[in-house]
Structures are given as structure tokens and as C-alpha cells.
C-alpha angles and dihedrals in degrees: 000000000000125000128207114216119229101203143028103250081225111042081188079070094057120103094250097054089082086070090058112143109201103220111010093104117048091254140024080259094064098038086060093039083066093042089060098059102275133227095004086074139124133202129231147168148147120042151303134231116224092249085056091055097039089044089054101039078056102062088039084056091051097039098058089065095050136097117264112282126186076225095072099085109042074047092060091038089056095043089050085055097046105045098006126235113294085068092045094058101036091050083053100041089051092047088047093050091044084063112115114228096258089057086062079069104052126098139223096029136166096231098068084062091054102043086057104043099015104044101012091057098029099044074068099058096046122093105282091243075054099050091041089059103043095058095056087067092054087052099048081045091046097053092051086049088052094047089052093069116133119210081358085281108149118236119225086251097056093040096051092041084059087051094057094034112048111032119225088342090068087032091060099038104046100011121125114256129208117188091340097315131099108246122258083252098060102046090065098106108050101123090152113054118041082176094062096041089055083054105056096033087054096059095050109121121236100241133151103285097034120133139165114253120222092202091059090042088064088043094045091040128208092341096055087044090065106033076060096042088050092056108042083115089074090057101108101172104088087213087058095056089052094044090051093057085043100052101019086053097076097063119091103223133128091233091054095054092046091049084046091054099051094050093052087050095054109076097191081062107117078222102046098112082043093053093047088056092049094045087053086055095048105029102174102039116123097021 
């Protein structure tokens, strides 16, 4: 009987080792964590039986022609982990390429939310031949949708297949804007413009449900990293605050370990305990 790997036996062989930053992360681990799309990663290992696969290739299917459900993510997150990525990204490329051209027009649907967390992140974590083919087939399926336009208005497909594909290009040209900025969501998969990314990240307004992203400060680099460190006051979500100690933790900047610091020294903070642990692990950072 066939097995499904999991896991590429290199993960310097996966699609997303080639946007390795030696040095941003605190070890060679955690340069290629952020690589792989951190911390919007999933582990897996081990392998799949093919009714797992087929079981999971099936909800994908079904889900693509669904509205839009706040379900669709953690989904995606729990299928990764159960039959791995390769077979994440080829069930939905298939289901994308199986759309008919009318499907490219209509609106609040599920498949924008796959696209983004199911191909864009797990398109990372495939062998990188895999990850080279398949997104030849989102090109050839972004340009029909492209071609389906009616009225030359854009559907959220095509529009979310131009973000994952084509860097700040697709960023700037089919990104959500909110008061003149692309959305922190759309901007995930930049790989190809730190510049772009500070700007954006930089006009983003401080309301209530504002946080920094881990995965755009990789992108941004160090600026980004401290325009987010400086700011970690504005979080307002305890959970935030924890998650920022959690994922910022693992980069190895200056900015990070003073923020860090200042976090551990005030006692009303939700992660103060957590910034304490960290700050025993990493004594001198920040200093």
C-alpha cells in the first residue's frame, strides 16, 4: 500500500529554504522556522495512509465552493499536520483549476481563505521541484481567472492568487486596503521587497485589535522588527502580548530583547512570567 510522506528528509530541500536569513532567528532552527512561513507553521511527520489523503483532498474539494468560514484556517492548519503539505496544496490546486470560469466572479468565498493559508504557507513547506510546479498551475489558473473578468473587475480568486504569487507586485496591485494601506494579511507573502513591507507596516493605524506579525517582520527585516518592538505597549489583546514574546522571541535583535525586557519589568503585563522565562534563556539580550 502507498505511503504519503509527511515531510521532506532535508528541509534545506523545501521551497521556502531559498528565503533563509542567516541570523535573523537565534539558531539556524529558527532562520529556517521563518523561512517556512512562521509562525504560520505546522509540524508534521511520519506518514499518511491513502484514506487519510483521499478523506482530506475531499473536504478541501467541498470547501472551495463554500462561503467564507472562520473555520477555514485552523482546517487547513489540522489537515497540514495530518497528510503534510504536498497533499494540502495539490488537492487545492486541483480544486482551484476544476473552477469554471463564472466561479473566478463570485464573491465571499471559502477559497480565498485557502489560497492564503492552504497553498501560500504550504507551497513553503513542499520540496522545492514540488513547490516550482505547482506554481505553474496557479499561474496558468490565475491568468483564466484573470481572463474571466467581467467588466475587468477583479474576483477574490484571482485577486488572492496575485497576492501569493507575485510579491509586493501582487501585494500592491490586489491587496486589501484599509485607509490607504494593504492589509497585514495580504502582505504575507512579500518575500521580495523589505522596503514595501516597512511601508505598509508603518501606516497601519494602532486600534484596538492591532498587533505586530512575526511573519512581516522576517519579510521587513530589522526595521520592521523594531517599529514592532517599539510599539509592543499598543498591543491590547493579552494573548497578543504573550504571542509576541512567544514568536518574536525567536528573533535575535537588540529591539526584541529590550521590548522583552520591558515587558518582564512591568508586573500588570498579561507575559510577564513569559518574558522572565525567556530572559533566563537569553540573559544578555537587550543590554
Amino acid at each position: 500500500m502507498a505511503q504519503y510522506p509527511r515531510k521532506a528528509k532535508q528541509e534545506g530541500t523545501l521551497d521556502g529554504a531559498r528565503f533563509v536569513r542567516p541570523g535573523f532567528g537565534w539558531t539556524p532552527d529558527d532562520d529556517l522556522a521563518f523561512a517556512l512561513g512562521h509562525p504560520h507553521r505546522q509540524s508534521f511527520e511520519g506518514e499518511a495512509t491513502p484514506m487519510e489523503v483521499e478523506a482530506a483532498r475531499a473536504v478541501l474539494a467541498t470547501r472551495v465552493k463554500s462561503l467564507i468560514s472562520p473555520e477555514d484556517q485552523p482546517l487547513v492548519a489540522k489537515l497540514e499536520a495530518q497528510v503534510g503539505p504536498e497533499v494540502i496544496v495539490d488537492a487545492l490546486v486541483e480544486a482551484l483549476e476544476r473552477l469554471k470560469d463564472e466561479d473566478f466572479q463570485r464573491w465571499n468565498r471559502a477559497a480565498i481563505q485557502l489560497v492564503r493559508w492552504g497553498v501560500g504557507f504550504a507551497l513553503l513547506r513542499c520540496p522545492a521541484p514540488v513547490g516550482v510546479a505547482q506554481r505553474k498551475r496557479l499561474e496558468a489558473t490565475y491568468v483564466r481567472a484573470k481572463a474571466a473578468r467581467k467588466q475587468d473587475q477583479p474576483g477574490q480568486v484571482e485577486q488572492m492568487l496575485d497576492v501569493v504569487l507575485h510579491g509586493a507586485a501582487g501585494a500592491e496591485r490586489s491587496g486589501q486596503r484599509y485607509e490607504g494601506s494593504v492589509q497585514p494579511f495580504d502582505l504575507l507573502f512579500v518575500h521580495d521587497d523589505p522596503a514595501y513591507v516597512l511601508a505598509q507596516v508603518q501606516r497601519h493605524r494602532f486600534e484596538p485589535l492591532w498587533r505586530p506579525w512575526a511573519r512581516l517582520a522576517f519579510l521587513g527585516g530589522e526595521p520592521v522588527v523594531k517599529h514592532y518592538a517599539s510599539h509592543w505597549r499598543k498591543i491590547r489583546d493579552a494573548a497578543e502580548v504573550r504571542a509576541f514574546v512567544r514568536d518574536f522571541g525567536k528573533i535575535r535583535s537588540p529591539s526584541v530583547g529590550r521590548a522583552i525586557r520591558e515587558i518582564a519589568a512591568t508586573p500588570a503585563s498579561p507575559a510577564a512570567e513569559d518574558a522572565a522565562a525567556w530572559l533566563r534563556d537569553h540573559p544578555r539580550a537587550g543590554r
